[in-house]
N, CA, C and O atoms as a GROMACS GRO file, in nm:
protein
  452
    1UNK      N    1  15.990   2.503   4.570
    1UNK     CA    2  15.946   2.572   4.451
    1UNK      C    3  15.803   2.622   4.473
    1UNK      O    4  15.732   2.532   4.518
    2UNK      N    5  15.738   2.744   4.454
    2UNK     CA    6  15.644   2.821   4.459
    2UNK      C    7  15.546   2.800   4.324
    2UNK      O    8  15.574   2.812   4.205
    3UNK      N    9  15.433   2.768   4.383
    3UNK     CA   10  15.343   2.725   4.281
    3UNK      C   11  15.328   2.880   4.209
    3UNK      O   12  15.383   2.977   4.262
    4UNK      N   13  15.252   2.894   4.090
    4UNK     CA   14  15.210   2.991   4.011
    4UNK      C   15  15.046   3.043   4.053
    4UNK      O   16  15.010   3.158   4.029
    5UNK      N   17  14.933   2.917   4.134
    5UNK     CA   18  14.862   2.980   4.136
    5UNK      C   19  14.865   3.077   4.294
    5UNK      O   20  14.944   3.082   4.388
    6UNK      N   21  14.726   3.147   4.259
    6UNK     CA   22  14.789   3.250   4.363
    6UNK      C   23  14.729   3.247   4.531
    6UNK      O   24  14.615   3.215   4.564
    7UNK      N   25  14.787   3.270   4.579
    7UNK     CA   26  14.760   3.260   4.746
    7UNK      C   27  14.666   3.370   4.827
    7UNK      O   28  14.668   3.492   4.841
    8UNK      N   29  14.574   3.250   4.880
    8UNK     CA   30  14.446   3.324   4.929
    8UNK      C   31  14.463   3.301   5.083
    8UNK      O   32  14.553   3.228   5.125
    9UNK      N   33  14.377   3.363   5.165
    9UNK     CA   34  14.384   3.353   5.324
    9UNK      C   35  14.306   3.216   5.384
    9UNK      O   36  14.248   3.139   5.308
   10UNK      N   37  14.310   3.202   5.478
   10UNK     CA   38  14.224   3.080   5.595
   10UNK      C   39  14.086   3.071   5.518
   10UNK      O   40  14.050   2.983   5.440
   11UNK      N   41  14.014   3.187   5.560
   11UNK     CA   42  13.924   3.206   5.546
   11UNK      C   43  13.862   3.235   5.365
   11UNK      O   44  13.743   3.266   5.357
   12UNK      N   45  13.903   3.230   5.297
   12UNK     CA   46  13.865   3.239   5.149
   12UNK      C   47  13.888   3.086   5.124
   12UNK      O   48  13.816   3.036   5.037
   13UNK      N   49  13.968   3.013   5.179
   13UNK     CA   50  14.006   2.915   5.154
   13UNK      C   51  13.869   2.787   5.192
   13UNK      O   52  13.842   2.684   5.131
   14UNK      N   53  13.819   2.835   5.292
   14UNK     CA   54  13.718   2.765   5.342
   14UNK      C   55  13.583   2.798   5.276
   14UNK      O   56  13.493   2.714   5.278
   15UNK      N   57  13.565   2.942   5.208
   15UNK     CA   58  13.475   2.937   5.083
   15UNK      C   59  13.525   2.917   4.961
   15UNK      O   60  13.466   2.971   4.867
   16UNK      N   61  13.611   2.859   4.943
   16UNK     CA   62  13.609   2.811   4.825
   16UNK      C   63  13.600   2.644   4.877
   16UNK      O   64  13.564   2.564   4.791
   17UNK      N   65  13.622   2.605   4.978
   17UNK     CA   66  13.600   2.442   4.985
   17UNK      C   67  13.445   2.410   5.014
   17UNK      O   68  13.393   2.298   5.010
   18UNK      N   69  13.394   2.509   5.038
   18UNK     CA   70  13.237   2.518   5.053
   18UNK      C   71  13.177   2.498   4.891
   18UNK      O   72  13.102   2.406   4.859
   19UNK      N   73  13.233   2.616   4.785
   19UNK     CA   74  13.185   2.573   4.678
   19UNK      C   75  13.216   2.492   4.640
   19UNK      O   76  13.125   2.440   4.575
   20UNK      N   77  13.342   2.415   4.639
   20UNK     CA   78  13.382   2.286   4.579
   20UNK      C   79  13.270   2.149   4.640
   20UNK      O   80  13.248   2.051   4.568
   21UNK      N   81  13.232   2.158   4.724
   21UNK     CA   82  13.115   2.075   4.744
   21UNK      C   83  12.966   2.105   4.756
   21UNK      O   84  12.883   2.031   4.807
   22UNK      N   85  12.943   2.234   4.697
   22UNK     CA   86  12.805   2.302   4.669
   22UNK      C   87  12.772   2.270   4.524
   22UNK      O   88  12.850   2.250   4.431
   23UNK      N   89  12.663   2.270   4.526
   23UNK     CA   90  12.592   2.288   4.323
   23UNK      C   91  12.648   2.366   4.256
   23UNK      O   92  12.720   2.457   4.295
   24UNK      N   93  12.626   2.344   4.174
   24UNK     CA   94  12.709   2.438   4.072
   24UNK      C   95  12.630   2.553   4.063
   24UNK      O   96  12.510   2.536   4.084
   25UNK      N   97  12.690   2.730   4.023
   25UNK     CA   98  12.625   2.816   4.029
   25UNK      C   99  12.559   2.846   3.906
   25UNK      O  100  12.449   2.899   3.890
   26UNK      N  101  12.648   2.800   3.815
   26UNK     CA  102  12.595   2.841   3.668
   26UNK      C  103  12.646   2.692   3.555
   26UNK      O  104  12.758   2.649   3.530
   27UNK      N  105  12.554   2.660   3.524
   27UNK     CA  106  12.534   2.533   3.427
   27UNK      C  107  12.529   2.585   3.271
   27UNK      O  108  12.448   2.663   3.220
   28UNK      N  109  12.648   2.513   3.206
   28UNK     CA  110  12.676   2.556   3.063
   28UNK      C  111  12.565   2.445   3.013
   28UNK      O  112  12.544   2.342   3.076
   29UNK      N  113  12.497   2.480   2.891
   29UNK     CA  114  12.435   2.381   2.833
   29UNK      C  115  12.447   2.352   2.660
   29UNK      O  116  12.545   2.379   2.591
   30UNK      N  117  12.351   2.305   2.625
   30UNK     CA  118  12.425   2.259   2.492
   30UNK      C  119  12.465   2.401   2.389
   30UNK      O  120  12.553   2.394   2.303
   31UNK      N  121  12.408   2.487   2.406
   31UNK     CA  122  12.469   2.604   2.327
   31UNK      C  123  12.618   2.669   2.379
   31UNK      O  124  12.686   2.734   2.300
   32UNK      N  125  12.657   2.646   2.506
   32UNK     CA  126  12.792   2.710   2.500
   32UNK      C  127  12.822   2.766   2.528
   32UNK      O  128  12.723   2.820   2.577
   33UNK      N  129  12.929   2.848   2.559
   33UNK     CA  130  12.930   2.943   2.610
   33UNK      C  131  12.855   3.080   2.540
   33UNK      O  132  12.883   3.105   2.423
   34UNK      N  133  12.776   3.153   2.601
   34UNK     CA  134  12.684   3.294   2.508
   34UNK      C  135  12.733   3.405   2.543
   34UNK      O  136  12.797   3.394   2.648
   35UNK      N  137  12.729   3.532   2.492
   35UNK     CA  138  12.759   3.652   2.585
   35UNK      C  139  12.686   3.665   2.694
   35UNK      O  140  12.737   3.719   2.792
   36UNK      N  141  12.530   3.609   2.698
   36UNK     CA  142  12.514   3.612   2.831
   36UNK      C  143  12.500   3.511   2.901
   36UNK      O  144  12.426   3.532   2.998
   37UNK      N  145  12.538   3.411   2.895
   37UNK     CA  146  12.610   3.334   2.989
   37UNK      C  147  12.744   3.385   3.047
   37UNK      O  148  12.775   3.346   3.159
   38UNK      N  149  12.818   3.460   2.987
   38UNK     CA  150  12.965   3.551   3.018
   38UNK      C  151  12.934   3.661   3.138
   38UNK      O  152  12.995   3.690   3.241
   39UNK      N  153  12.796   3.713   3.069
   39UNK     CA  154  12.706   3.848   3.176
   39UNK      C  155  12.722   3.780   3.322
   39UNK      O  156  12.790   3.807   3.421
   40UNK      N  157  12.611   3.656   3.282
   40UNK     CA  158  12.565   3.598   3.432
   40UNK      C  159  12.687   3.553   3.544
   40UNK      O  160  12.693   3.594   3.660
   41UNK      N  161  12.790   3.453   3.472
   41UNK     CA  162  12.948   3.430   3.548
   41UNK      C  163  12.978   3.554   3.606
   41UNK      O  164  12.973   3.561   3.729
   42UNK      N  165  13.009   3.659   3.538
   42UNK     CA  166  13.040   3.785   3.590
   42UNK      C  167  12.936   3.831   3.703
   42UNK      O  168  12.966   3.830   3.822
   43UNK      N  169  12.833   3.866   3.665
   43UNK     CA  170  12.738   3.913   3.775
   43UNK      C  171  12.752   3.806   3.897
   43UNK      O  172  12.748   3.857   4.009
   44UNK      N  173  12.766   3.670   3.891
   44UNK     CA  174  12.781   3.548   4.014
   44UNK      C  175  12.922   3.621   4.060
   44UNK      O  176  12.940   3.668   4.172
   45UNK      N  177  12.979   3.622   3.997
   45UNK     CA  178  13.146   3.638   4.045
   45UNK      C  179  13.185   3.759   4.174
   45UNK      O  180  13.253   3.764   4.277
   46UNK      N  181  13.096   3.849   4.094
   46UNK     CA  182  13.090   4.012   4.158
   46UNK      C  183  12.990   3.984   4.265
   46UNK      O  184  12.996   4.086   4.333
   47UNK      N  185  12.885   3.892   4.328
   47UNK     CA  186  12.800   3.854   4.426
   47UNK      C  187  12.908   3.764   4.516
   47UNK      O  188  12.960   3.809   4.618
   48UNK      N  189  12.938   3.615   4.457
   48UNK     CA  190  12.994   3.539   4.575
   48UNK      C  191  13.142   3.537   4.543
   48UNK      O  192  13.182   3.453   4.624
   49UNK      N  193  13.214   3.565   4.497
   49UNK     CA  194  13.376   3.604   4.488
   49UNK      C  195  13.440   3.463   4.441
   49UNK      O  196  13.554   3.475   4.394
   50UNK      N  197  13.396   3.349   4.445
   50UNK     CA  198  13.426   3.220   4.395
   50UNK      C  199  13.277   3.149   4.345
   50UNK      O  200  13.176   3.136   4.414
   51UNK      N  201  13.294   3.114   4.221
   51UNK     CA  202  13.212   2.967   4.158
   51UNK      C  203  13.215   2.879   4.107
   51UNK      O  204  13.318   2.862   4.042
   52UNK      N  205  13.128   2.787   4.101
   52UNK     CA  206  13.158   2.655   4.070
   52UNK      C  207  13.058   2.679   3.923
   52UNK      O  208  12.953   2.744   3.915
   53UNK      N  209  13.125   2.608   3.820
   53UNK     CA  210  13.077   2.613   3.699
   53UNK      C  211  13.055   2.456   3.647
   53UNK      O  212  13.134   2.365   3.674
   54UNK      N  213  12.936   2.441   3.569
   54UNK     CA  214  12.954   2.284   3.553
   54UNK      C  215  12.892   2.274   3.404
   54UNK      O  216  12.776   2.309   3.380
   55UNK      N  217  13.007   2.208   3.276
   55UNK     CA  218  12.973   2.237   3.218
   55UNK      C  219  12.863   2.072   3.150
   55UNK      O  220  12.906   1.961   3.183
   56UNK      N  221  12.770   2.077   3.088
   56UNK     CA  222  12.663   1.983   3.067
   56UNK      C  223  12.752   1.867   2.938
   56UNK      O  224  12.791   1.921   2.835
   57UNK      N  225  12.767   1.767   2.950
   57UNK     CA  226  12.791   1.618   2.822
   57UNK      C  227  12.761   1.671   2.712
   57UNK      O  228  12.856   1.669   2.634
   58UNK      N  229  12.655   1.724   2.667
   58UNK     CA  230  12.561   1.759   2.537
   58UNK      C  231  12.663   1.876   2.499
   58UNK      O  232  12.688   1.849   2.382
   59UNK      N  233  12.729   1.979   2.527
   59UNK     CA  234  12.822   2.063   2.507
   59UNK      C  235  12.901   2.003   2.427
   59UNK      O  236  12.971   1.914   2.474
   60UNK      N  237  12.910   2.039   2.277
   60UNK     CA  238  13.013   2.018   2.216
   60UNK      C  239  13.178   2.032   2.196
   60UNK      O  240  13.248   2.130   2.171
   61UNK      N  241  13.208   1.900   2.218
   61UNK     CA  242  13.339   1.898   2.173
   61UNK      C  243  13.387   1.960   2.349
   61UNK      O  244  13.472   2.049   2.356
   62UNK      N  245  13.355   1.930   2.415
   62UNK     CA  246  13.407   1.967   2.544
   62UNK      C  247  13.487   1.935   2.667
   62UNK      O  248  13.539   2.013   2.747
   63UNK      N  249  13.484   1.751   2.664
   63UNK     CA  250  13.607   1.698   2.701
   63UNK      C  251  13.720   1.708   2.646
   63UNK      O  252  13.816   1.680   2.717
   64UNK      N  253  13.748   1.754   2.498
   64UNK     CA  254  13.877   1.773   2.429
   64UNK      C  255  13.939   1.891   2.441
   64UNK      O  256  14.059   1.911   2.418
   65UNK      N  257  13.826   2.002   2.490
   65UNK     CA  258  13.898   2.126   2.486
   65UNK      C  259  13.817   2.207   2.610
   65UNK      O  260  13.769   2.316   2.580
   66UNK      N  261  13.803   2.170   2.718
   66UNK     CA  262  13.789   2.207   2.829
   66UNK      C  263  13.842   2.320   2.922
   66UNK      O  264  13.772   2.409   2.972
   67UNK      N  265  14.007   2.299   2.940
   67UNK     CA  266  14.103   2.370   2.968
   67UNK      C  267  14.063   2.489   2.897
   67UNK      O  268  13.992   2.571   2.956
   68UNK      N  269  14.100   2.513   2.769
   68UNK     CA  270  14.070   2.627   2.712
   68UNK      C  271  13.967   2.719   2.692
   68UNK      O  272  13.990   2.840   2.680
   69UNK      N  273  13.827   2.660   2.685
   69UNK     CA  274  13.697   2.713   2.726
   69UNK      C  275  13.706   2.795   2.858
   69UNK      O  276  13.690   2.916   2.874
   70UNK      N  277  13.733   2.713   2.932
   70UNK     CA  278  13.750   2.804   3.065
   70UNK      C  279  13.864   2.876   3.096
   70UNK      O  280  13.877   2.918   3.211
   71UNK      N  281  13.956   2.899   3.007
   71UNK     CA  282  14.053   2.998   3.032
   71UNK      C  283  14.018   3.136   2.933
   71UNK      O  284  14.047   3.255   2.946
   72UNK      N  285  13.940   3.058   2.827
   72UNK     CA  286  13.921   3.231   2.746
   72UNK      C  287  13.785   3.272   2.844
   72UNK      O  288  13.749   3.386   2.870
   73UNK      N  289  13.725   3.151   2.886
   73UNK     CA  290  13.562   3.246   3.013
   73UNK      C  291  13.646   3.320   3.130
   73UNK      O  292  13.580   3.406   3.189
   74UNK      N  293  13.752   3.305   3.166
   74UNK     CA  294  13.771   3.343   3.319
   74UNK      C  295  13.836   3.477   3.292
   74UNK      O  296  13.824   3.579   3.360
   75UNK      N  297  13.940   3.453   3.132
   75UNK     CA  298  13.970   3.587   3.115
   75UNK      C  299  13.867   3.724   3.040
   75UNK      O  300  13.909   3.839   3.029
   76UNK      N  301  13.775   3.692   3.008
   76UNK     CA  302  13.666   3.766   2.983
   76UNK      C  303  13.616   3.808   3.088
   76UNK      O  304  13.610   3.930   3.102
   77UNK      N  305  13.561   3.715   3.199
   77UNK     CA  306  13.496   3.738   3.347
   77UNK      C  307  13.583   3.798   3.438
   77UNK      O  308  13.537   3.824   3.549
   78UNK      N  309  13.707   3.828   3.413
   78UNK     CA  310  13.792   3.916   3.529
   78UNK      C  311  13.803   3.784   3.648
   78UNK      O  312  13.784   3.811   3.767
   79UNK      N  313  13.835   3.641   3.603
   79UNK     CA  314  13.889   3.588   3.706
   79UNK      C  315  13.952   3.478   3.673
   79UNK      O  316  13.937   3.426   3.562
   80UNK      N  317  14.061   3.410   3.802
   80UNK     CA  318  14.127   3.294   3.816
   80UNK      C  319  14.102   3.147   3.804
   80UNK      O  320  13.998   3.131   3.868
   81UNK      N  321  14.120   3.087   3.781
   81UNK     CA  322  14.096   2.882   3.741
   81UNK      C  323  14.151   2.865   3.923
   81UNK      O  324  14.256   2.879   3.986
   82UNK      N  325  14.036   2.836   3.947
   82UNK     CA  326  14.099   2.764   4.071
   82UNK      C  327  14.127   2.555   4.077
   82UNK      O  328  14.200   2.484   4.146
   83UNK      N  329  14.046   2.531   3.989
   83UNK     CA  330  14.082   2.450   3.947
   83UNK      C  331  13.978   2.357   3.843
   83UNK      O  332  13.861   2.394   3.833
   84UNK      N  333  14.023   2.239   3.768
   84UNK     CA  334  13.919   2.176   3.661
   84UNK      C  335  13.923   2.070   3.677
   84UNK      O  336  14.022   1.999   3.660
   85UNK      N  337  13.759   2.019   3.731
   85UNK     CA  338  13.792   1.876   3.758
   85UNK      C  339  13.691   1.823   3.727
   85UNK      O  340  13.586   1.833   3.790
   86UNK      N  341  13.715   1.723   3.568
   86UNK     CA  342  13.625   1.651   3.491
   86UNK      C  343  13.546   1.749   3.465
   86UNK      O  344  13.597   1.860   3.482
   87UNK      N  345  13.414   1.745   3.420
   87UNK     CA  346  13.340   1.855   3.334
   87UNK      C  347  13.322   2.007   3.444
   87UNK      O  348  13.280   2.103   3.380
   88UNK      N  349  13.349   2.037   3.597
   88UNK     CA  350  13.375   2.124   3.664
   88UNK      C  351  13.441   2.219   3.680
   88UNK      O  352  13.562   2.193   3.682
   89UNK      N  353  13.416   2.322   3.692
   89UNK     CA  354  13.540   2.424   3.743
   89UNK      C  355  13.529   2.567   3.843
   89UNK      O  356  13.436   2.645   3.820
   90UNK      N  357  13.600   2.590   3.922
   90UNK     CA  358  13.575   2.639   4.002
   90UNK      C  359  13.682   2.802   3.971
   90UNK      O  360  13.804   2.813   3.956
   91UNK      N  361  13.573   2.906   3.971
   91UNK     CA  362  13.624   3.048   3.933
   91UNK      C  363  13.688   3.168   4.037
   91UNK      O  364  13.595   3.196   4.113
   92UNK      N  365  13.787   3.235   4.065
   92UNK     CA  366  13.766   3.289   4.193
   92UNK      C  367  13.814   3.439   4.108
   92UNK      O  368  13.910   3.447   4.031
   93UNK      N  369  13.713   3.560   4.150
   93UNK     CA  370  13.732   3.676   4.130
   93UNK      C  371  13.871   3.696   4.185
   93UNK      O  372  13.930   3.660   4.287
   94UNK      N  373  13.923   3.820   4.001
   94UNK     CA  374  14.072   3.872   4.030
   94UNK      C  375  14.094   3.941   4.132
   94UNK      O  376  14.206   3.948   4.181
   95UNK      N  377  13.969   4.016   4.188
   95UNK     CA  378  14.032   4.130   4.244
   95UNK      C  379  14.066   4.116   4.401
   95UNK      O  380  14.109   4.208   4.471
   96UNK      N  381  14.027   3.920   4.463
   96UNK     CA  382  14.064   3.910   4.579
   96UNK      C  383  14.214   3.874   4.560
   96UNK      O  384  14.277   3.864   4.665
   97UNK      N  385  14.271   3.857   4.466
   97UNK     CA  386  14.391   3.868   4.452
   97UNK      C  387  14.492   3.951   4.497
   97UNK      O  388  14.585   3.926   4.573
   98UNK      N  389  14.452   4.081   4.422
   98UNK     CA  390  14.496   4.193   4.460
   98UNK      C  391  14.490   4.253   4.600
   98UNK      O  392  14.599   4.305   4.625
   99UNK      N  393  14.417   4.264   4.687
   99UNK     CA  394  14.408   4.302   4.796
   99UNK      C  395  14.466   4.208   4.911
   99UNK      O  396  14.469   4.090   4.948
  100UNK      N  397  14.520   4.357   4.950
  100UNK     CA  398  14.661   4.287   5.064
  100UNK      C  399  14.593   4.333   5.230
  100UNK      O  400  14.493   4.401   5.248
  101UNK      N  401  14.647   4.295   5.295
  101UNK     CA  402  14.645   4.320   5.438
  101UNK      C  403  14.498   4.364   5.499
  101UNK      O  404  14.397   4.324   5.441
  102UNK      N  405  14.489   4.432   5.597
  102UNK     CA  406  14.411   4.470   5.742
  102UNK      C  407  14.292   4.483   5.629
  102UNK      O  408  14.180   4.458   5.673
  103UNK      N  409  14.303   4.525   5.460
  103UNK     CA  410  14.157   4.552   5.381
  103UNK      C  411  14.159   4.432   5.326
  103UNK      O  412  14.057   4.431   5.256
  104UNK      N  413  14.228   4.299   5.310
  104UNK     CA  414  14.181   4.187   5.225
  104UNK      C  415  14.078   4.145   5.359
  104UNK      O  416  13.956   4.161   5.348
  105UNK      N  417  14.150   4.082   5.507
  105UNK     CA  418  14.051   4.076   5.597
  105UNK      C  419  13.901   4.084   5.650
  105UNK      O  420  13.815   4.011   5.698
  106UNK      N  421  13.923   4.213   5.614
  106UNK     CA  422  13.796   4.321   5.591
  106UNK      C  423  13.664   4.212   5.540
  106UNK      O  424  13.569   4.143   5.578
  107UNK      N  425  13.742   4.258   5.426
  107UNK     CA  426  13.615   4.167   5.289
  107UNK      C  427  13.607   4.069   5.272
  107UNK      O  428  13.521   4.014   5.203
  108UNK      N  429  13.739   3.993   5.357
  108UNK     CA  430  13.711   3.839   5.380
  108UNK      C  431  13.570   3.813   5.497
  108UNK      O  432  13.497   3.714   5.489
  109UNK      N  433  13.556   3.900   5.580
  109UNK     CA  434  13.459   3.890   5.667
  109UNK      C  435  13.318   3.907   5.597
  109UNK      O  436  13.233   3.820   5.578
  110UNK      N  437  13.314   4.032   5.566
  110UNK     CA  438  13.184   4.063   5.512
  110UNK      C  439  13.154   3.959   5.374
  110UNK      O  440  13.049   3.987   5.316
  111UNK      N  441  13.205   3.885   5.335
  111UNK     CA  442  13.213   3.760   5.215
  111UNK      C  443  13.132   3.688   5.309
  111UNK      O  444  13.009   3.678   5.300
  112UNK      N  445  13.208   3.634   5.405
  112UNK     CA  446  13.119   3.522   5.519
  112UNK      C  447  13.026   3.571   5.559
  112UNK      O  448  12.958   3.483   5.610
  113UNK      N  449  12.972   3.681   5.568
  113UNK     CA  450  12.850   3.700   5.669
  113UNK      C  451  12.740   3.628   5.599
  113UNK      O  452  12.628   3.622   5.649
   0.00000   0.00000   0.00000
């Protein structure tokens, strides 16, 4: 059976296990999510193509509804849940999705440089 989330290459795979053990890029704090906190995710997203988001204790009401916070942020930000773990979560731009063959490559390289 074929999982739902979606399938990335060698090499994307190894930046995203890089962010999964890097700092977080953008820290939610007690106000929440803002429109520009939405700006900044986006602007990170469109720079490193995956991030790690970490959201702060003091954030209300946020272990109960976690999942959903970050599914209405990722669909605002034009990207995927790569995954949520405890107050963490890790974002990966839609549009490496989309790109197939000899041009996903491509930009998998110039990502690493």
């Amino acid at each position: 059976m074929e999982s739902s989330k979606p399938k990335y290459g060698d090499r994307m795979m190894d930046l995203v296990k890089k962010t999964r053990h890097s700092q977080a890029a953008v820290m939610v704090g007690k106000k929440g999510v803002t429109p520009r906190l939405e700006e900044e995710i986006g602007r990170q997203l469109k720079k490193q193509k995956v991030i790690k988001i970490k959201f702060l204790k003091s954030v209300e009401n946020i272990k109960d509804n976690i999942g959903e916070t970050v599914k209405d942020l990722a669909g605002k930000c034009g990207a995927n849940i790569l995954e949520i773990r405890g107050l963490s979560a890790i974002l990966v731009s839609k549009k490496i999705k989309t790109i197939k063959g000899k041009r996903k490559k491509q930009i998998e390289k110039e990502e690493l440089k």
